[in-house]
C-alpha positions as CSV (number, residue, x, y, z in Angstrom):
1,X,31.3,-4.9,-2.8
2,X,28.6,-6.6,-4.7
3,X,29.7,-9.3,-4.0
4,X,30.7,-8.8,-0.3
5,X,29.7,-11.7,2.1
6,X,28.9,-9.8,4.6
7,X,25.7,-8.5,2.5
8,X,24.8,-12.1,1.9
9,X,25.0,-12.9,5.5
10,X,23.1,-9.8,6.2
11,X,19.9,-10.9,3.8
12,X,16.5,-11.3,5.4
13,X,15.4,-14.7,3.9
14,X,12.6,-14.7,6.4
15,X,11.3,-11.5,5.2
16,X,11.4,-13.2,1.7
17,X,9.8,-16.4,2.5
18,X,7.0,-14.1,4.2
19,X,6.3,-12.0,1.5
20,X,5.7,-15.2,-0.6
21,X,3.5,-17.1,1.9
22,X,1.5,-13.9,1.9
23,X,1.6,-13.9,-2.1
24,X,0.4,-17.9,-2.4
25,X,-2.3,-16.9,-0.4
26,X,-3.4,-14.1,-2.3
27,X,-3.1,-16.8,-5.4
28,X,-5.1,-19.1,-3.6
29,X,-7.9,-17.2,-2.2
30,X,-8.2,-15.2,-6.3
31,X,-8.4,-18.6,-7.7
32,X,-11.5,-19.4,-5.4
33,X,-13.1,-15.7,-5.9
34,X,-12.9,-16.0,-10.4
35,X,-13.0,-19.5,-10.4
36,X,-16.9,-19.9,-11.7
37,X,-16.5,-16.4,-13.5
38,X,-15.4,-15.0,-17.1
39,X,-12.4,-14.2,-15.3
40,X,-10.9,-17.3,-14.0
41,X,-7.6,-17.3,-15.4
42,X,-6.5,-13.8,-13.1
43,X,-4.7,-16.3,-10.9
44,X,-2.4,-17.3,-13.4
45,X,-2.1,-12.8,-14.2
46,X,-1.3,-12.6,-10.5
47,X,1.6,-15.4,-10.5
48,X,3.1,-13.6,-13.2
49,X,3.2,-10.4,-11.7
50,X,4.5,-12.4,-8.5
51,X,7.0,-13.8,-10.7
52,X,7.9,-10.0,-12.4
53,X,7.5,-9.2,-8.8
54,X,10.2,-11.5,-7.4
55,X,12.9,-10.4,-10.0
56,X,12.3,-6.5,-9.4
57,X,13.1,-7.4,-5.4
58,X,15.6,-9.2,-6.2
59,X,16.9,-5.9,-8.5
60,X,16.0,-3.7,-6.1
61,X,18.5,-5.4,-3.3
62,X,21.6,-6.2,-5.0
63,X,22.8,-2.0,-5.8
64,X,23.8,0.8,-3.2
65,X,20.7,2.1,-2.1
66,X,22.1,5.7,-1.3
67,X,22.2,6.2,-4.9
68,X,18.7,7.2,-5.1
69,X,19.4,9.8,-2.5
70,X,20.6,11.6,-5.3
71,X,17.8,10.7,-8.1
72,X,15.6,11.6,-5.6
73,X,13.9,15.0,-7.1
74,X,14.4,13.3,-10.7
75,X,12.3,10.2,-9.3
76,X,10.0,12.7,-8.2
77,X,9.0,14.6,-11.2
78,X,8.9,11.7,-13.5
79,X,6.4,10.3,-10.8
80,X,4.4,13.7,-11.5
81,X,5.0,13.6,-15.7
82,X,3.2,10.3,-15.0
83,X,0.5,11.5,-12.9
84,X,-0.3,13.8,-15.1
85,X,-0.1,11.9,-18.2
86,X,-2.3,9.5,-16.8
87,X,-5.3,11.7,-16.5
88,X,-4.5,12.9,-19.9
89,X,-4.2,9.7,-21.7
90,X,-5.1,7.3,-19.0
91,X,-7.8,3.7,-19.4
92,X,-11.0,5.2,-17.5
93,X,-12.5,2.2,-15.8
94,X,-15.3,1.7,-13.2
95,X,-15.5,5.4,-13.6
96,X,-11.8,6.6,-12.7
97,X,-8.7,7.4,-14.8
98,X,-6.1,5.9,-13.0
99,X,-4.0,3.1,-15.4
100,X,-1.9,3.5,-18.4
101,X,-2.8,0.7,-21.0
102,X,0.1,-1.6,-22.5
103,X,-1.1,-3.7,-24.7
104,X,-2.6,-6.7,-22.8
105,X,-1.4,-5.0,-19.4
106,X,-2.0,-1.8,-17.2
107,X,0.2,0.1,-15.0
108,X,-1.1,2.4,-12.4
109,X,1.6,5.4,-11.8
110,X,0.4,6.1,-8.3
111,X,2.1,2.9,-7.1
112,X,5.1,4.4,-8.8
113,X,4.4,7.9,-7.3
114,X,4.3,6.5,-3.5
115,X,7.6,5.2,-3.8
116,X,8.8,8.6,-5.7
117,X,7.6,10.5,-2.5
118,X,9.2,7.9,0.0
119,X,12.8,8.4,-1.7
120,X,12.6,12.2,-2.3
121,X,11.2,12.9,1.6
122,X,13.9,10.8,3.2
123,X,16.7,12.6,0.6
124,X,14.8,15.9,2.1
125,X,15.5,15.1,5.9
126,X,18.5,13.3,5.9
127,X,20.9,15.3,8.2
128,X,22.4,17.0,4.9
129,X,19.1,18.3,3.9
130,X,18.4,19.6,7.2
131,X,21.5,21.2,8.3
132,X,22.1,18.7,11.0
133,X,20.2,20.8,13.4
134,X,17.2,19.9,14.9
135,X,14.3,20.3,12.7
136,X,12.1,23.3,13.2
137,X,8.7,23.9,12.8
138,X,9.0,26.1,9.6
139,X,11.0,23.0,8.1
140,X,7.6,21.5,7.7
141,X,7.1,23.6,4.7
142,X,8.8,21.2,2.4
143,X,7.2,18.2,3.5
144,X,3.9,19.6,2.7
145,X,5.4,20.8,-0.8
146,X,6.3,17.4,-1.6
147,X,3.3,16.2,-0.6
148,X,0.5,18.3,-2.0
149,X,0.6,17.7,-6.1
150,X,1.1,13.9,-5.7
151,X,-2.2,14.0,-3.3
152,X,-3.8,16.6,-5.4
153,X,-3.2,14.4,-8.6
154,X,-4.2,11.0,-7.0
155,X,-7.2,12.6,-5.4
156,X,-9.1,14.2,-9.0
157,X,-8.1,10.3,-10.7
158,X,-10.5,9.7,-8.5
159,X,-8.6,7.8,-6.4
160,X,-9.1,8.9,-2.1
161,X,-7.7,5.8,-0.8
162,X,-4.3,6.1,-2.3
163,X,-4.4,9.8,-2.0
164,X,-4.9,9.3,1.8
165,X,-2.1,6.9,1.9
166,X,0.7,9.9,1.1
167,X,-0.4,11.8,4.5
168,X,0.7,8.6,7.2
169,X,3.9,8.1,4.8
170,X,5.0,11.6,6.0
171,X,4.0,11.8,9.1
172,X,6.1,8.8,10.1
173,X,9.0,10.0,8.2
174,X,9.0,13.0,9.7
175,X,8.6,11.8,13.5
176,X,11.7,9.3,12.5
177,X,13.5,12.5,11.0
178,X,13.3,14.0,14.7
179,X,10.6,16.6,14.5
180,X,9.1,16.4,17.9
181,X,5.0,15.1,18.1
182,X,3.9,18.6,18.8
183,X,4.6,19.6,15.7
184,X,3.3,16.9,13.7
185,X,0.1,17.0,15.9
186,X,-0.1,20.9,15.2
187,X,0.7,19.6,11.2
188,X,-2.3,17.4,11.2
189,X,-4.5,19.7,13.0
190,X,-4.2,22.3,10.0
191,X,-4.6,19.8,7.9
192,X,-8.3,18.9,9.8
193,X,-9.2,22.1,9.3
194,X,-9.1,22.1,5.8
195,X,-11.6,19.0,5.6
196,X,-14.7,21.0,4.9
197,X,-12.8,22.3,1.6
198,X,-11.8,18.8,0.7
199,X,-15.1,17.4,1.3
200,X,-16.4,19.7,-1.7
201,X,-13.7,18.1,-4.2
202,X,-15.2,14.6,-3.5
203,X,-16.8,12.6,-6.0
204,X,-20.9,12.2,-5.0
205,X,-20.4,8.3,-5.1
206,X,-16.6,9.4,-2.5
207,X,-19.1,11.2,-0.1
208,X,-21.8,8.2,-0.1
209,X,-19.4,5.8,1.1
210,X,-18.3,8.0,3.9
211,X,-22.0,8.5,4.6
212,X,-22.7,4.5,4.2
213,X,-19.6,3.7,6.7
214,X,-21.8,5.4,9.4
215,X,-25.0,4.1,8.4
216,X,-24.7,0.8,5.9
217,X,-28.6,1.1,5.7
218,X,-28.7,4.2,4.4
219,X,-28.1,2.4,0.6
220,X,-28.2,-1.4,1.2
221,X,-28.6,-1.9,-2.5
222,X,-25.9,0.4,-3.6
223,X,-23.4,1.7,-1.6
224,X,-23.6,-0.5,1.7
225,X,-23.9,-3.6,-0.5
226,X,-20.0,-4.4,-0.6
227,X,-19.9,-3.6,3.4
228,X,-23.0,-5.3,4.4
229,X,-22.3,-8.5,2.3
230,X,-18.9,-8.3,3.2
231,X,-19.8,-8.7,7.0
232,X,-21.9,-11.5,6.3
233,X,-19.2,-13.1,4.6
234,X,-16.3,-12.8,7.4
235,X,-18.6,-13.9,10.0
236,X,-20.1,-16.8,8.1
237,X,-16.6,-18.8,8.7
238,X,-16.9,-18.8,12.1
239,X,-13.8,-20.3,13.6
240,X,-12.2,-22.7,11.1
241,X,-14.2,-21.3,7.6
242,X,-15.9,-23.5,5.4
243,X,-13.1,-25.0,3.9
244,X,-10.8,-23.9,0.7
245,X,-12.9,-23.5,-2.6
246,X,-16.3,-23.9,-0.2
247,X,-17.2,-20.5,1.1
248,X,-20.6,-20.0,-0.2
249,X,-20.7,-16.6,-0.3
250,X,-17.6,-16.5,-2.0
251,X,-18.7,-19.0,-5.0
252,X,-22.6,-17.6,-5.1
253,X,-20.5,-14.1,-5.9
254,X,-22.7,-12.3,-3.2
255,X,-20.0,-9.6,-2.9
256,X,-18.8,-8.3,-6.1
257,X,-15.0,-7.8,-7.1
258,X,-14.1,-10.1,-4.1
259,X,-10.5,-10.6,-5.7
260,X,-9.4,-7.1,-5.3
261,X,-10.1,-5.1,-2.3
262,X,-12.4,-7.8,-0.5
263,X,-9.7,-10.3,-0.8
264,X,-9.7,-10.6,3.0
265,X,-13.6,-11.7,3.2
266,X,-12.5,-15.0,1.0
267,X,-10.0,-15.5,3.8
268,X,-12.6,-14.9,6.2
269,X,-15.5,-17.3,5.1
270,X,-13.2,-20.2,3.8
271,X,-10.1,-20.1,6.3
272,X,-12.7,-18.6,9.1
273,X,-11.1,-16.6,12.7
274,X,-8.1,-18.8,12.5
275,X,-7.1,-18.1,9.1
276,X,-7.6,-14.5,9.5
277,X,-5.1,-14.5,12.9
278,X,-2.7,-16.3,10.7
279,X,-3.0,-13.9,7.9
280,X,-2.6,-10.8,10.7
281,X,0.7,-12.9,12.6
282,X,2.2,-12.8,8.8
283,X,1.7,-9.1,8.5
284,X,3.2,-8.6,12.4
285,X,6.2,-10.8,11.5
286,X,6.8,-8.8,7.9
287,X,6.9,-5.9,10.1
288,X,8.9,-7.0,12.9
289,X,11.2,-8.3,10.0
290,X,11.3,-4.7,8.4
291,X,12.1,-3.0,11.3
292,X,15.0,-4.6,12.0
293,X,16.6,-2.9,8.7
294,X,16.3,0.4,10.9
295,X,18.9,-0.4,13.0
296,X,21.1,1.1,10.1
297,X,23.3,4.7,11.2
298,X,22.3,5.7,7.8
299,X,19.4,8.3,8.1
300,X,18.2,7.9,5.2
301,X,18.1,4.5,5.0
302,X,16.6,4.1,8.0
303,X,13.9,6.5,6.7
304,X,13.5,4.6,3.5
305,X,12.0,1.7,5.5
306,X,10.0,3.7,7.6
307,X,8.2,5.0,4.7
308,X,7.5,1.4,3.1
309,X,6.7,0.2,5.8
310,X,4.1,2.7,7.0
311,X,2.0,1.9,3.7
312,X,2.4,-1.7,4.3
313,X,0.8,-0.8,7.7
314,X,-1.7,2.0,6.7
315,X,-3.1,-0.3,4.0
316,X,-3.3,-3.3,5.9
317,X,-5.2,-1.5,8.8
318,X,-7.5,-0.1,6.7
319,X,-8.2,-3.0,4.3
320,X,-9.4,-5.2,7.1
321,X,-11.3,-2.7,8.9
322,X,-13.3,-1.6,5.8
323,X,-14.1,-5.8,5.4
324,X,-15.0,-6.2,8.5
325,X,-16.9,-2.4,9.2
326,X,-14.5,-0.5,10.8
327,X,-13.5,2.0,8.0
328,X,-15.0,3.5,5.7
329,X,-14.7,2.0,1.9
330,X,-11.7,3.3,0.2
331,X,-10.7,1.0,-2.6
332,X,-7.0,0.3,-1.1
333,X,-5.6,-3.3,-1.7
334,X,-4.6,-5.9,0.6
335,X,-0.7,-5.6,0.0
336,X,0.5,-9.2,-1.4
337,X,-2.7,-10.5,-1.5
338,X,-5.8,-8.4,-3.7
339,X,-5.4,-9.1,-7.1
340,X,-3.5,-6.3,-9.2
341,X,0.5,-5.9,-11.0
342,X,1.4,-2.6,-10.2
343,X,0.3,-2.7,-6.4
344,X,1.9,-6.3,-6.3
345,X,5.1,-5.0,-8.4
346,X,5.8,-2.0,-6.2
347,X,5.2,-3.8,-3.2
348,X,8.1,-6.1,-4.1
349,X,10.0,-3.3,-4.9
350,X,9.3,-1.9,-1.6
351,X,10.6,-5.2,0.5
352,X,13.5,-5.3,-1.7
353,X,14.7,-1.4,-0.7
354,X,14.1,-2.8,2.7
355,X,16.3,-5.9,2.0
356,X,19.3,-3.5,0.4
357,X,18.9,-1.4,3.8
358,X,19.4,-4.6,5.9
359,X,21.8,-6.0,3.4
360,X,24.1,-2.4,4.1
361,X,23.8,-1.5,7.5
362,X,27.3,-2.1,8.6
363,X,28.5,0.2,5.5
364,X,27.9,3.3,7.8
């Protein structure tokens, strides 16, 4: 069956030629952030991982997908092993323990982990795992099982963005899975009302931000820098931008970091209002692309791609709206394009589960 043609005709070369526009441009815009800096060789890092990138896609396509259904739990709790080693043993940079150091390279397990949760969830609520009967409200239980150490893990690295990501990844799953709004609303209400607790766990620098979304001049030299400068930067390109490798902003090095969750503000200044619609009608058409693999009768296939393509989404949404002030800093990365391997590597990996689901959908 590897070798079926039917799976060959079924491959989404569009969704791969996407993926790597997206990429180059990533490339592009971290070669004009580290150009002028100590770090200017990062581009050639991030090609490398694109390159690593590419082949794990391309391993992560040509297999029967439905075999994970049944590594789910294992995938799970070496996801947690990891988590837990990490803040253990774990690189502390920038203040946070979040990366395992090899050698010249780090990995950061909670890529790993968001995948681990997408594959054991959908091997959860397949109709096997639920009894095909319609899912009741006590069957939320699990969900929330599943959840809770992987957030609770993430969370004390510190790391709230990617912690926030696991609660979206579930609630699309489940909606997909056939549990009926009500009950996800009524989910997501009892989660609300454990904020105040959760707001006691955050970090003092985690509570500023939040504080600095509402009022950037409440620390314009420390923690409404990044958002105020990163305004100035988007809306100095105007229309057209300034031109590759002449966004003066970008080059001065007003906004720190810029090649790892500002990314988009290089777009911004140098590419201006029409290369920020492009970059958005990329994104729109990787999704469009996506969805197309959930036309598969295979449950949890279907909610396989769901899941990846809910972070795609989430992280998307609220990478741009914390550039240009509409969310709150987080630290999450502009899939394809911020600079970073494991974010870029699991990514792939995510496109290419999405390719094996398109690849198989007239299997079942």
């Amino acid at each position: 069956m590897l070798f079926d043609r039917r799976l060959l005709k079924n491959f989404d070369l569009w969704l791969v030629i996407i993926c790597l526009l997206l990429v180059s441009a990533g490339i592009a815009a971290i070669y004009s952030a580290t150009r002028l800096t100590d770090y200017s060789d990062l581009f050639v890092r991030q090609m490398m991982w694109a390159g690593a990138g590419l082949a794990v896609m391309l391993g992560m396509t040509f297999f029967n997908y439905r075999i994970l259904k049944e590594w789910g739990y294992g995938i799970y709790i070496v996801s947690i092993i990891m988590l837990v080693g990490v803040l253990l043993f774990g690189k502390t940079a920038l203040g946070a323990q979040r990366w395992f150091k090899l050698g010249p390279l780090s990995f950061q397990p909670s890529e790993f982990a968001k995948l681990a949760f997408i594959i054991v969830l959908a091997g959860y609520l397949t109709p096997e795992g639920m009894e095909k009967r319609k899912p009741a409200f006590q069957d939320l239980m699990v969900p929330v099982l599943l959840l809770f150490p992987l957030f609770i893990l993430v969370l004390v690295q510190p790391d709230l963005g990617t912690a926030i990501v696991f609660v979206p990844v579930m609630l699309a799953m489940l909606l997909f899975a056939g549990f009926r709004a009500w009950q996800i609303f009524a989910l997501l209400g009892a989660g609300c009302a454990f904020l105040p607790v959760a707001w006691t766990f955050l970090k003092d620098y985690q509570r500023t931000r939040l504080l600095v979304f509402l009022n950037p001049k409440l620390d314009p030299l420390g923690s409404g820098y990044h958002l105020i400068q990163s305004k100035i930067t988007i809306g100095s390109g105007k229309f057209l931008g300034k031109g590759f490798l002449g966004g003066t902003q970008t080059q001065l090095r007003f906004l720190p970091k810029q090649h790892t969750d500002f990314i988009f503000t290089v777009i911004g200044e140098e590419f201006g209002f029409l290369g920020a619609i492009i970059l958005l009608v990329l994104f729109m058409l990787l999704s469009y692309r996506a969805l197309k693999a959930t036309s598969t009768r295979d449950m949890f296939g279907r909610l396989v791609v769901v899941g990846i393509l809910t972070i795609i989404v989430f992280q998307v949404f609220v990478n741009m709206g914390m550039c240009i002030g509409l969310m709150p800093v987080t630290g999450l990365p502009l899939p394809f394009l911020s600079y970073g391997g494991s974010a870029l590597l699991f990514s792939f990996a995510g496109i290419g589960l999405i390719l094996n689901v398109r690849m198989r959908h007239f299997m079942f």
